[in-house]
Short mmCIF file of the C-alpha atoms (twelve columns), coordinates in Angstrom:
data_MODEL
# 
_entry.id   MODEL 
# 
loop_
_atom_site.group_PDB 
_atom_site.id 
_atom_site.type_symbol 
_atom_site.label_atom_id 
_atom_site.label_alt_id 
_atom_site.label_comp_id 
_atom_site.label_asym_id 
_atom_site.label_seq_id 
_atom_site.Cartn_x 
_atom_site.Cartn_y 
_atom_site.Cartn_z 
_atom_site.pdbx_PDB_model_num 
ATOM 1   C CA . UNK A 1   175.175 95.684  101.451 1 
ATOM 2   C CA . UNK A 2   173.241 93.643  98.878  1 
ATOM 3   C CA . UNK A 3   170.699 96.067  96.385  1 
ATOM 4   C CA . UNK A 4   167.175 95.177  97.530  1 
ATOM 5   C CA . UNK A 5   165.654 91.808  96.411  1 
ATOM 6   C CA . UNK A 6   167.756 91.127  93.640  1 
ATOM 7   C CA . UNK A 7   171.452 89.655  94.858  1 
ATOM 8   C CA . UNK A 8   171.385 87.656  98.054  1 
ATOM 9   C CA . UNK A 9   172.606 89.083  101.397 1 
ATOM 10  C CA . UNK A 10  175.904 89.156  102.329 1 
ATOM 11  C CA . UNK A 11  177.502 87.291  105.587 1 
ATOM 12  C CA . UNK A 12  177.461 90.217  107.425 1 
ATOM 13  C CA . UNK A 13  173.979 91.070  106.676 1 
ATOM 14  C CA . UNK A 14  172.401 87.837  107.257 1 
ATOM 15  C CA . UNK A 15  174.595 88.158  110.871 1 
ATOM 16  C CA . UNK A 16  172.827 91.211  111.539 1 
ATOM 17  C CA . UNK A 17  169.430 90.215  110.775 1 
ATOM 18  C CA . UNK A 18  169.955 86.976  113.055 1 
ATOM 19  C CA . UNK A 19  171.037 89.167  115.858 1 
ATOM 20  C CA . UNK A 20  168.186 91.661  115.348 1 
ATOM 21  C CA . UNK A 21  165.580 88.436  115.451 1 
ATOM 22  C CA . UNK A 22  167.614 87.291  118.525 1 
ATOM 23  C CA . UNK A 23  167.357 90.997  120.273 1 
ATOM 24  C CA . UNK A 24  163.730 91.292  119.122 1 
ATOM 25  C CA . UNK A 25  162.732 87.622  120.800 1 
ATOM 26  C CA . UNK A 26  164.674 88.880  124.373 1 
ATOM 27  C CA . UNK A 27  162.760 92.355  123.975 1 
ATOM 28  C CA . UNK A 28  159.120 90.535  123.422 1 
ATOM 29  C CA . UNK A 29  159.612 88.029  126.151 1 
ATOM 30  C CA . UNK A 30  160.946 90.884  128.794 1 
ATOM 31  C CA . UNK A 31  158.176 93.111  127.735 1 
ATOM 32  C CA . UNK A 32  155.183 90.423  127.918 1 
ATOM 33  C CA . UNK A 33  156.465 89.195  131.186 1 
ATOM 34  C CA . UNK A 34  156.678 92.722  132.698 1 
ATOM 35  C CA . UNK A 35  153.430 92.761  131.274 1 
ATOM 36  C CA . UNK A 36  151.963 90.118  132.694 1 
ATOM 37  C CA . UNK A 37  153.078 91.190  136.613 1 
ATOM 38  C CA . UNK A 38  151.883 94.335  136.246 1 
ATOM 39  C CA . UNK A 39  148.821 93.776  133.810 1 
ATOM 40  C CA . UNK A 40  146.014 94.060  137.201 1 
ATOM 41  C CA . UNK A 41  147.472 97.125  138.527 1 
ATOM 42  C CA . UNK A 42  147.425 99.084  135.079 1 
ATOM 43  C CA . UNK A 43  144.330 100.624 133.337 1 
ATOM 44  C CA . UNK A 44  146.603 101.093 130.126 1 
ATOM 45  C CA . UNK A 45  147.442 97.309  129.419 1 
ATOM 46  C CA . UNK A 46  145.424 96.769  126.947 1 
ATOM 47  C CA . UNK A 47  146.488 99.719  125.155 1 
ATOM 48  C CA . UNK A 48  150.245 98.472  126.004 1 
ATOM 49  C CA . UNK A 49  149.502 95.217  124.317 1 
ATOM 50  C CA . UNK A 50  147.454 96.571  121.475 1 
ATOM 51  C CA . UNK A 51  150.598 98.588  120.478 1 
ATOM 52  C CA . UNK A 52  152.969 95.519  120.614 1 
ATOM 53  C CA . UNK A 53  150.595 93.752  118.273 1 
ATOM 54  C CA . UNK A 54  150.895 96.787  115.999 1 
ATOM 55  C CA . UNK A 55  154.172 96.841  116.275 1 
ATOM 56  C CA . UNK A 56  154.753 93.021  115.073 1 
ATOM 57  C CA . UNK A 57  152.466 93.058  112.212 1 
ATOM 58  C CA . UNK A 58  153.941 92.915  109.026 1 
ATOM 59  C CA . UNK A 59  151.570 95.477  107.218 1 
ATOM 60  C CA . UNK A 60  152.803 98.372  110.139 1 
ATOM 61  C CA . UNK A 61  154.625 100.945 108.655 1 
ATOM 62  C CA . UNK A 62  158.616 100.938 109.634 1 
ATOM 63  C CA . UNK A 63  158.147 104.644 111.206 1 
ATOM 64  C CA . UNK A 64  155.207 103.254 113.154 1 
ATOM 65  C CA . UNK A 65  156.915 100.353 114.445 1 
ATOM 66  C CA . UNK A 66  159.877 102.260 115.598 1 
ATOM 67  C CA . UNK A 67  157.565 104.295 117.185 1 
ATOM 68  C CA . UNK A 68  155.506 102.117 119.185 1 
ATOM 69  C CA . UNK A 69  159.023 99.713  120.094 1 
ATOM 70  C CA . UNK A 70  160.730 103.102 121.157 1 
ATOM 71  C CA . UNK A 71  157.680 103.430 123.861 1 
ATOM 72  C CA . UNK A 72  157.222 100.162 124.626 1 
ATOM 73  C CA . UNK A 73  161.056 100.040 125.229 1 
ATOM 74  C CA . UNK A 74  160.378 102.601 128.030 1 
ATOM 75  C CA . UNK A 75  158.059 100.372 129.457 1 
ATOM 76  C CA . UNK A 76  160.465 97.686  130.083 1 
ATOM 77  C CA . UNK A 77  163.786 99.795  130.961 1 
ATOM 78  C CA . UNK A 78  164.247 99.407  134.355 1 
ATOM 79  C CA . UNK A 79  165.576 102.903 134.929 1 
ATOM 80  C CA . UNK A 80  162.268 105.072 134.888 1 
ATOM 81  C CA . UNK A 81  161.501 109.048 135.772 1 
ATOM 82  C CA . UNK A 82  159.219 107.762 138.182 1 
ATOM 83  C CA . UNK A 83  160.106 104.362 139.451 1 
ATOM 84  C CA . UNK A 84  157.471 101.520 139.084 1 
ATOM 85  C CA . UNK A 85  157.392 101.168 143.201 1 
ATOM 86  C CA . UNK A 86  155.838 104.130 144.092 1 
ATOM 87  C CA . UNK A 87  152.187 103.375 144.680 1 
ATOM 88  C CA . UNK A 88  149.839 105.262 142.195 1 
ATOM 89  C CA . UNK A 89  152.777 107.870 140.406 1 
ATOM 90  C CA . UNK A 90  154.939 104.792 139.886 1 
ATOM 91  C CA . UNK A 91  153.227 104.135 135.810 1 
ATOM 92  C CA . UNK A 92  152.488 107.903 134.808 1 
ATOM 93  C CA . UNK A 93  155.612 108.562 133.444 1 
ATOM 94  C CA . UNK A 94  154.948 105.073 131.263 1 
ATOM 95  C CA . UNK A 95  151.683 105.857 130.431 1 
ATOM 96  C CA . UNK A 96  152.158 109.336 129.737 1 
ATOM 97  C CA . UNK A 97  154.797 107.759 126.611 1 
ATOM 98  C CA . UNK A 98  152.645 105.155 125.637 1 
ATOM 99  C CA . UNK A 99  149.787 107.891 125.006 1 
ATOM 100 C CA . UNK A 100 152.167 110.093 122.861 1 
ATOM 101 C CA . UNK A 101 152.808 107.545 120.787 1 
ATOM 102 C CA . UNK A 102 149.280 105.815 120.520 1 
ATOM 103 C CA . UNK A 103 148.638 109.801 119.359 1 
ATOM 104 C CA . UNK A 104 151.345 109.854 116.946 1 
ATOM 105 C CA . UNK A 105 150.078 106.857 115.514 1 
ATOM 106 C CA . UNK A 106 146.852 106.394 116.140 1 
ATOM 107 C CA . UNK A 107 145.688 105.693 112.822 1 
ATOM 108 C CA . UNK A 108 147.765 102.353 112.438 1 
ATOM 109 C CA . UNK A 109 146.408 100.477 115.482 1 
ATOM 110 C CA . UNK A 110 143.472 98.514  114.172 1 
ATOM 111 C CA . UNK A 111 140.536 97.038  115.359 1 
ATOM 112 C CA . UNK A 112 142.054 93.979  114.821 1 
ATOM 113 C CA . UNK A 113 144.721 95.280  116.720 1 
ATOM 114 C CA . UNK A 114 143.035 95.634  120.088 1 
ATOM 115 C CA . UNK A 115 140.429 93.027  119.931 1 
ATOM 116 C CA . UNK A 116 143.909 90.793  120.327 1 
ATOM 117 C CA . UNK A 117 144.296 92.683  123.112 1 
ATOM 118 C CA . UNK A 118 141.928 92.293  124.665 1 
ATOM 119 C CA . UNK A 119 141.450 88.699  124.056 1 
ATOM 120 C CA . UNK A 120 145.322 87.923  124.463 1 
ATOM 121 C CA . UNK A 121 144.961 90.482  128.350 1 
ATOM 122 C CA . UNK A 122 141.666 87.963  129.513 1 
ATOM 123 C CA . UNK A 123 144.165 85.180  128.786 1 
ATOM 124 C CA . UNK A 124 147.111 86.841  131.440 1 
# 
């Protein structure tokens, strides 16, 4: 494992970091196009979206990232508590992660943050 910024990164490393880019790309484009079917039928898509934005800004903290990717990962999984087909119940179990982890890190999701939401959900 190469020491920080100051010897370049070994095969292995730059492998990993390739596959992690590859893994995050699949994750986003799963995530916004579950999104994007389920956006109307939602009130917490904005909030959804707000907390992917946080999650892929640089200036997030690692713990809040892993945070917000670890709920947003919920979102996506196909296997839920509640499954997504039930009319009404089918999202509380989703939303009822996303808003314990929007209040674990509620501090780190900016302004900026949801106005992008918002703009990026009147877009969908």
């Amino acid at each position: 494992m190469s020491d920080g910024f100051t010897s370049r990164f070994t095969t292995e490393e730059m492998a990993a970091i390739r596959k992690s880019l590859r893994d995050e790309a699949r994750f986003g484009s799963e995530f916004l196009a579950r999104l994007k079917r389920v956006a109307k039928r939602i009130p917490f898509a904005e909030d959804l979206l707000a907390a992917w934005i946080c999650a892929r800004d640089p200036a997030t903290p690692r713990r809040v990232r892993l945070t917000l990717l670890a709920a947003l990962g919920y979102f996506v999984l196909p296997i839920d508590a509640i499954p997504d087909i039930m009319p009404i119940l089918g999202f509380t179990d989703d939303a009822a992660v996303i808003a314990a982890a929007l209040a674990a890190v509620a501090g780190s999701i900016t302004v900026e943050h949801r106005e992008k939401a918002k703009q990026s959900l009147a877009e969908l």
